[in-house]
N, C-alpha and C positions, 0 to 999 in steps of 0.2 A: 785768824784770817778766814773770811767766806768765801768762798768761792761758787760763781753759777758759771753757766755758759756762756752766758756773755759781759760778764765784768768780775771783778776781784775787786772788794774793798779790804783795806786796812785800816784799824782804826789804831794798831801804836806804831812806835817806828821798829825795826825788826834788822838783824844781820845784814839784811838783803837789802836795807832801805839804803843805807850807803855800802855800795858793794864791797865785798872780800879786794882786796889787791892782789893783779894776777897778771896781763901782759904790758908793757912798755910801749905807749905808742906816740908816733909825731904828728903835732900839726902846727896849722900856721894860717893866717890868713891868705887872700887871694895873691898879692902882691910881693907876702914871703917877709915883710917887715918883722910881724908880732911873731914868733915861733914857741912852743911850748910840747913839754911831753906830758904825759899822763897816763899813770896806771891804773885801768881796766879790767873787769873780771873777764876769763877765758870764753866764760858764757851770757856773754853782751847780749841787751838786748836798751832799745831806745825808747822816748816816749815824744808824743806830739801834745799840743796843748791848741784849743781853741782862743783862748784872749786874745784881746788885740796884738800888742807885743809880739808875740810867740807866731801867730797867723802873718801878720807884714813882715818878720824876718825869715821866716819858712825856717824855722827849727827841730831837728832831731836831736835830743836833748838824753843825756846819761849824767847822773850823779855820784862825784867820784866826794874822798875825804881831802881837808886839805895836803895833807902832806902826799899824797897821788898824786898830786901837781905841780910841775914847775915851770914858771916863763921862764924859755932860755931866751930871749931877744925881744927887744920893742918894748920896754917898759914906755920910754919916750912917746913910743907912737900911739900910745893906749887912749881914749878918751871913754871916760864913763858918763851910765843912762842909768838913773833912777828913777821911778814911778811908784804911785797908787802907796801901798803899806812900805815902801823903801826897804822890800826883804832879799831885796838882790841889787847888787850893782852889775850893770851888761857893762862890756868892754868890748869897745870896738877899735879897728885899723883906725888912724886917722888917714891916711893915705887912699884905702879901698873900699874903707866903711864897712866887712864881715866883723859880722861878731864871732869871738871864737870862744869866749866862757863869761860863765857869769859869778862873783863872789856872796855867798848872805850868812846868814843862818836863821833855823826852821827846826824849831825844835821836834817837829814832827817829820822829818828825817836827820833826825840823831845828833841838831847843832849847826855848827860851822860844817860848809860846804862849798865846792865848786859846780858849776854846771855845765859841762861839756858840749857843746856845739858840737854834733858828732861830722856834722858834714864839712867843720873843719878840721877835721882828725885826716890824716892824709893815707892813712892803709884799711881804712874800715868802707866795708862796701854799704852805706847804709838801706840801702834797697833790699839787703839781704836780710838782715836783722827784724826779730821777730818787734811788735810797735804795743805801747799801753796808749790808751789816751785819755787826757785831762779832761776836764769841763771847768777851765778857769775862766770863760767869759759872765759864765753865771756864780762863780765864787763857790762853788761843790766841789772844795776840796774832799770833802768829808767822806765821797762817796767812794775815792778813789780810781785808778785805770781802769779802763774795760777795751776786751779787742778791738771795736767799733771806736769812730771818731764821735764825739758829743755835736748836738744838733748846735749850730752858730746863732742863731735868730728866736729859737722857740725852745725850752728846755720842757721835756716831760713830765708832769707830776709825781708819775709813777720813778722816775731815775731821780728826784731833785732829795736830797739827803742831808741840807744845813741844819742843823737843829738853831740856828738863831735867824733863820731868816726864811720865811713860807715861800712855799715853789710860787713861782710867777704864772698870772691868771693866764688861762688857755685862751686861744685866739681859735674857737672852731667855728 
């Protein structure tokens, strides 16, 4: 793992990529239909993502293991969204439309997965927690989180790190 100041790449999946199992927590959507628990490590932290998706649901996002997860309620009420490589199914209310997790697997964090909607976690303050963030509008996964939010519109040469696909030409 490398680490600078202002980003951390990974380049395998690591202990940390689906977190340790550590507290018990509830959520549910807005309307209280869909309801699930999930365990979370003690020392939570969330990540945001520019893509589209991720940007028009306004997502604070934590990746837990499947068995961390259970829907206690609203199977019925569930309606799934796939997109793009189909490596997640979102599940939404049908009732109030919040998404509250997403299922896939990615073998570069460790396989099968959940993805926690953290802000519909009902005890987590997400405003607190420390944030990584993606650059999935320009498909840089490779580069990893970094403190900073990734630029939406222009990606930097200097930050762009797909090895199959060359940084997009600058607009100066």
């Amino acid at each position: 793992m490398t680490t600078t100041t202002t980003e951390t790449k990974t380049s395998e999946p690591s202990d940390e990529t689906l977190a340790p199992i550590g507290r018990t927590h509830l959520g549910s959507c807005h309307c209280g239909a869909v309801r699930f628990q999930v365990q979370l490590p003690e020392r939570l932290g969330g990540t945001r993502c520019n893509c589209t998706i991720c940007l028009k649901t306004n997502i604070t996002g934590a990746i837990a293991r499947p068995e961390a997860f259970e829907l206690l309620a609203g199977k019925e009420n569930l309606s799934r969204y796939e997109w793009g490589g189909k490596t997640a199914q979102r599940y939404f209310c049908k009732t109030c439309g919040i998404h509250c997790f997403a299922r896939g697997y990615l073998a570069e964090v460790g396989g099968d997965y959940v993805a926690i909607n953290l802000n519909a976690v009902d005890d987590i303050e997400v405003d607190q927690l420390p944030l990584g963030y993606w650059d999935g509008r320009h498909n840089n996964w490779y580069a990893g989180t970094r403190a900073t939010p990734w630029p939406i519109f222009s990606s930097p040469a200097a930050a762009w790190s797909d090895p199959v696909r060359p940084a997009p030409a600058s607009k100066a």
